[in-house]
C-alpha positions as CSV (number, residue, x, y, z in Angstrom):
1,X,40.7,80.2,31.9
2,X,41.3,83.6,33.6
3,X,40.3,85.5,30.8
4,X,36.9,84.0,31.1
5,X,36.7,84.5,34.6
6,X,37.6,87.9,34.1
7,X,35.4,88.5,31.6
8,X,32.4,87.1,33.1
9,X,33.3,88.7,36.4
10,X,33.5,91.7,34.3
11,X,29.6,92.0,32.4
12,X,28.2,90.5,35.7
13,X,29.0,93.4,37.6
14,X,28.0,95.5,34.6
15,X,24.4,94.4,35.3
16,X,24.2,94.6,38.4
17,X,25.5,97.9,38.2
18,X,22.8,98.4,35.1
19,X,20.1,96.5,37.2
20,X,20.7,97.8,40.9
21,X,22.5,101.2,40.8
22,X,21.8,101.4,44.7
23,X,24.3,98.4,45.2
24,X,27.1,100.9,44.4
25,X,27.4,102.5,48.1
26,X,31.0,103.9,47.8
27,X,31.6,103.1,44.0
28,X,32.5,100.2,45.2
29,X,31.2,97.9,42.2
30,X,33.1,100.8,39.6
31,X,36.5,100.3,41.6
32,X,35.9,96.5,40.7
33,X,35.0,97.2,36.9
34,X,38.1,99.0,36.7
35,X,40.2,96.6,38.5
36,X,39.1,94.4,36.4
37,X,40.0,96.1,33.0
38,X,43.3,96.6,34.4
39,X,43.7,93.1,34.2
40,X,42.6,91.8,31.5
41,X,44.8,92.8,29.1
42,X,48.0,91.5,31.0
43,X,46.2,88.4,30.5
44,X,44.7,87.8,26.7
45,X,45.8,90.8,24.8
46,X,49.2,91.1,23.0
47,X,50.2,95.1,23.7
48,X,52.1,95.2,20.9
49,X,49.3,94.0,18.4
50,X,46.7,95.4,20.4
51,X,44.8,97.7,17.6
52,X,41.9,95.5,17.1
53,X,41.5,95.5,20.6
54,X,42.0,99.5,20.8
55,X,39.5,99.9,18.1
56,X,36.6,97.7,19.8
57,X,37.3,99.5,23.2
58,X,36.8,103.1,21.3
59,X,33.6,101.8,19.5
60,X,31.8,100.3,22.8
61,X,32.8,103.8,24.6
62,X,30.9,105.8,21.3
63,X,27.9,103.7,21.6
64,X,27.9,103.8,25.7
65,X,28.1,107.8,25.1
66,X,25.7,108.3,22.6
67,X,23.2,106.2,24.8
68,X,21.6,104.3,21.4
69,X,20.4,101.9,23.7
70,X,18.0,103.5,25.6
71,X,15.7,104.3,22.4
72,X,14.7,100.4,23.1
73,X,11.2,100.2,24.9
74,X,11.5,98.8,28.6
75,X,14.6,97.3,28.3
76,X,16.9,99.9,26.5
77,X,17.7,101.5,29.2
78,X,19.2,98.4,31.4
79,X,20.8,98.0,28.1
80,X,22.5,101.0,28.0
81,X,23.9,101.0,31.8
82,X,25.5,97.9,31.1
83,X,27.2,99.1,28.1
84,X,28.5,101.9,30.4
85,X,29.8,99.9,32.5
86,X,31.4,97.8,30.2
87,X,33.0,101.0,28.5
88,X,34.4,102.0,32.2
89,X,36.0,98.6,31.8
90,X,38.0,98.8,28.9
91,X,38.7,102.5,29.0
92,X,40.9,100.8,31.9
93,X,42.1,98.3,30.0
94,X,43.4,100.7,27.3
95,X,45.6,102.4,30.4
96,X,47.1,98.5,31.3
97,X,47.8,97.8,27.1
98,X,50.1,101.5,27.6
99,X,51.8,100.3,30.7
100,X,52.4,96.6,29.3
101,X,53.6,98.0,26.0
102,X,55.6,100.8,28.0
103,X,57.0,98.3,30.0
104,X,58.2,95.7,27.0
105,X,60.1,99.0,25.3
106,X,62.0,99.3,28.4
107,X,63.2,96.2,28.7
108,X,64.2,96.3,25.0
């Protein structure tokens, strides 16, 4: 259940962000997205079998860089910011699946 919520918490915020880019007085929105990535994987991802995950998280960030949405008439450029911020995301959540997998070698 709170991997849904965090998940839908997650691409909400990522439109709005998209949608309303005003609403972010103070970044506060991006220190949610982040927050958010953080905790997701403590949640629903195994760190030490997380290279599925690793892989999806690097191919979202190459299509929020290389902007392919925006090429989409009207629309692609919404799109595109909410890929962004979805990338911001889990670009966070790759920095939680180090510490959790950091964490479970220490403890042996």
């Amino acid at each position: 259940m709170a991997t849904r919520v965090i998940v839908g918490l997650t691409v909400l915020v990522a439109i709005v962000l998209a949608v309303a880019p005003d609403a972010n007085a103070g970044n506060g929105l991006t220190i949610v997205l982040v927050l958010l990535g953080l905790a997701y994987p403590v949640v629903a991802i195994n760190a030490e079998d997380a290279t599925g995950f690793l892989v999806f998280v690097l191919a979202v960030g190459a299509a929020a860089g290389a902007d392919v949405l925006s090429n989409i008439p009207a629309i692609g450029t919404y799109l595109d910011g909410i890929v962004d911020g979805m990338s911001t995301s889990l670009y966070a959540a790759i920095a939680s699946v180090l510490a959790v997998r950091a964490t479970n070698r220490i403890k042996g």
